[in-house]
N, C-alpha and C positions, 0 to 999 in steps of 0.2 A: 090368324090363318090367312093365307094369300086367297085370292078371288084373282081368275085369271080370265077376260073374256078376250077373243076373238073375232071380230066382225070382218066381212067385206059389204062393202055398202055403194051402191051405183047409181051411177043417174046415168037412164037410156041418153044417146045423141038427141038434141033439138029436143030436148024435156027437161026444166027446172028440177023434179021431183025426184028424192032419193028414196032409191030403197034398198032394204036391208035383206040381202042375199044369202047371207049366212050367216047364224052364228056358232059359235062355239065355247063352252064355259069352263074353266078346270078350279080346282083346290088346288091345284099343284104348282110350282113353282122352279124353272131354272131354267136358261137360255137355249137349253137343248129340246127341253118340252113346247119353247114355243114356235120353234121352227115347225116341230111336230104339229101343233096345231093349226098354224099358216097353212099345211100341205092338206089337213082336212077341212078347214075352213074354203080352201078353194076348191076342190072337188066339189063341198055343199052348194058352191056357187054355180058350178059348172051341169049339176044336178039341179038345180034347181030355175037352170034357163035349158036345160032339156038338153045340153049339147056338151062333148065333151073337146071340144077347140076354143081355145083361149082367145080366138079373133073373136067369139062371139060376145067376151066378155071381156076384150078390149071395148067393143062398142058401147059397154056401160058404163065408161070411166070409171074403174073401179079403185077403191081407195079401201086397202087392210088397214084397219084400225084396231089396234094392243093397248086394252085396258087392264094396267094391274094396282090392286090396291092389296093393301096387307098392313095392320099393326104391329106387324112381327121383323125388330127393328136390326134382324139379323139378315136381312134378304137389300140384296146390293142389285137393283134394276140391271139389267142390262141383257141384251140380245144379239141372239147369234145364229146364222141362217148360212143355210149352206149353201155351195155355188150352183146344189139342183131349185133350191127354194127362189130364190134370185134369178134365176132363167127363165122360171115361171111366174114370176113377179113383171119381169119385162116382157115375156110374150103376150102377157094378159095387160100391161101398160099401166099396172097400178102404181098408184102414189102409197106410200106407208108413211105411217101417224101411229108411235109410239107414245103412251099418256103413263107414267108411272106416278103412284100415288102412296108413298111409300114413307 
């Protein structure tokens, strides 16, 4: 069974310390689901600094981090994000860190 998590995880400007802004966990699996997930993983981020402007959460250096793991030796990693996911990915200035474990 695939295990799908989702994080965004920030470190405020002029602060060593990260933290974990959102996360998000699925059973599910396919490149179309994890886009889907991106786009609710950063709402929970944008929710969860009170604001709904991605400057606020550029200020976090925020870095999307895609953990998938699964025993099931039929599932081919890979992602695929659309050019709304990505526009939001650069307004907000994150970095993306894909970990597959497959």
């Amino acid at each position: 069974m695939p295990r799908l998590i989702v994080r965004i995880i920030g470190t405020k400007e002029g602060s060593e310390i990260e933290s974990i802004l959102a996360t998000v966990e699925s059973e599910q699996y396919d490149p179309d689901h994890v886009d889907a997930l991106v786009n609710v993983a950063l709402a929970g981020a944008l929710q969860a600094l009170q604001s709904d402007n991605f400057d606020v959460l550029r200020s976090w250096c925020p870095e999307v981090s895609i953990v998938l793991t699964s025993d099931d030796e039929g599932i081919r990693p890979s992602v695929h994000l659309t050019p709304s996911t990505l526009h939001k990915l650069a307004d907000a200035g994150a970095s993306f860190d894909f970990d597959p474990y497959v």
